[in-house]
C-alpha positions in Angstrom: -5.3 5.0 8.1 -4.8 5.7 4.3 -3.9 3.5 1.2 -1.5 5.0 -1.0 -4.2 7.2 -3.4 -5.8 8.0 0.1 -8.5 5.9 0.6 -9.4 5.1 3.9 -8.1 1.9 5.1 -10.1 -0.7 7.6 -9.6 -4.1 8.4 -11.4 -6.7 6.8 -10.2 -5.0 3.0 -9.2 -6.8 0.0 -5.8 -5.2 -0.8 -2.6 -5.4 -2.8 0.9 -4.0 -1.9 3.6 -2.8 -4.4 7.3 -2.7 -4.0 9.3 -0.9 -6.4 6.3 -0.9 -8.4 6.4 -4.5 -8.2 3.0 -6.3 -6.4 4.4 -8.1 -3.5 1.5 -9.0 -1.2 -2.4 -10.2 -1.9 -5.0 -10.6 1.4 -7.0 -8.9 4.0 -6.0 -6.5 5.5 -6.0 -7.0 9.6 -4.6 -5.7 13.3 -4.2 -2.2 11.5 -4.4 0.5 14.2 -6.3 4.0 13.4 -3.7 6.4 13.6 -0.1 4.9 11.2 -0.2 5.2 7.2 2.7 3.3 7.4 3.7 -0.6 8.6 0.4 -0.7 10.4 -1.5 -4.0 10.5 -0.8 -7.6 8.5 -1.9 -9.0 5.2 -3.8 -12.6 5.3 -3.7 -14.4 2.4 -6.1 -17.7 2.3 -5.7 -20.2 -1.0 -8.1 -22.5 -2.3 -10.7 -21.5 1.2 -7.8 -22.7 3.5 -7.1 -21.0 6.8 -5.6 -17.3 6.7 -2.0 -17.1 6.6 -0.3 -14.0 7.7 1.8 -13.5 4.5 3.2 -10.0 4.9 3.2 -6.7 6.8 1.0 -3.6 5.9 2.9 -0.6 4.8 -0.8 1.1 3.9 1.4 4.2 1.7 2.4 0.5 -0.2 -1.3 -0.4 -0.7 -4.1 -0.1 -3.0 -7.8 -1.2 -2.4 -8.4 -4.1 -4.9 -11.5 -2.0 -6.2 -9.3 1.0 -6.9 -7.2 -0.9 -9.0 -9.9 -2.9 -10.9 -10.7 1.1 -11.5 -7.3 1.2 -12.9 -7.6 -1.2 -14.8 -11.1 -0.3 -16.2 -9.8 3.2 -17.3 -6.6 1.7 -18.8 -9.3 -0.6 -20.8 -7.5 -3.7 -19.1 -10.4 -5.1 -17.4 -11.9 -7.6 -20.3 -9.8 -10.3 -21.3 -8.3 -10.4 -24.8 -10.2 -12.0 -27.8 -8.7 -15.3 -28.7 -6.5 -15.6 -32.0 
């Protein structure tokens, strides 16, 4: 099981899926089965420390890591916030 820039992919991850280049899903990643890169395993989203909700499906070619894009980010120079005007 791969995310979309290849990075192996396990349950339990933080991850983010993009449709149409759009981000369409935020959780953990769960019930993903070694073996599918594609709709494989759910995405649980929990607000505020509630109870996990499943939110979405898993297409894991639609996924990032969260860390890989907070690397993104970093080399795009996005990762500090703006100074205030």
């Amino acid at each position: 099981m791969h995310y979309r820039n290849g990075r192996e992919a396990k349950n339990g991850d933080k991850i983010i899926q993009f449709e149409g280049g759009r981000a369409v899903a935020l959780g953990e990643l769960r019930d993903a089965v070694p073996g599918n890169d594609y709709c494989n395993g759910d995405i649980y989203t929990s607000i505020n420390g509630a109870t996990p909700l499943k939110s979405s499906y898993a297409c894991l070619c639609d996924c990032l890591h969260v860390d890989d894009l907070a690397e993104l980010l970093k080399e795009k120079g996005l990762d500090k916030r703006p100074p205030g005007k």
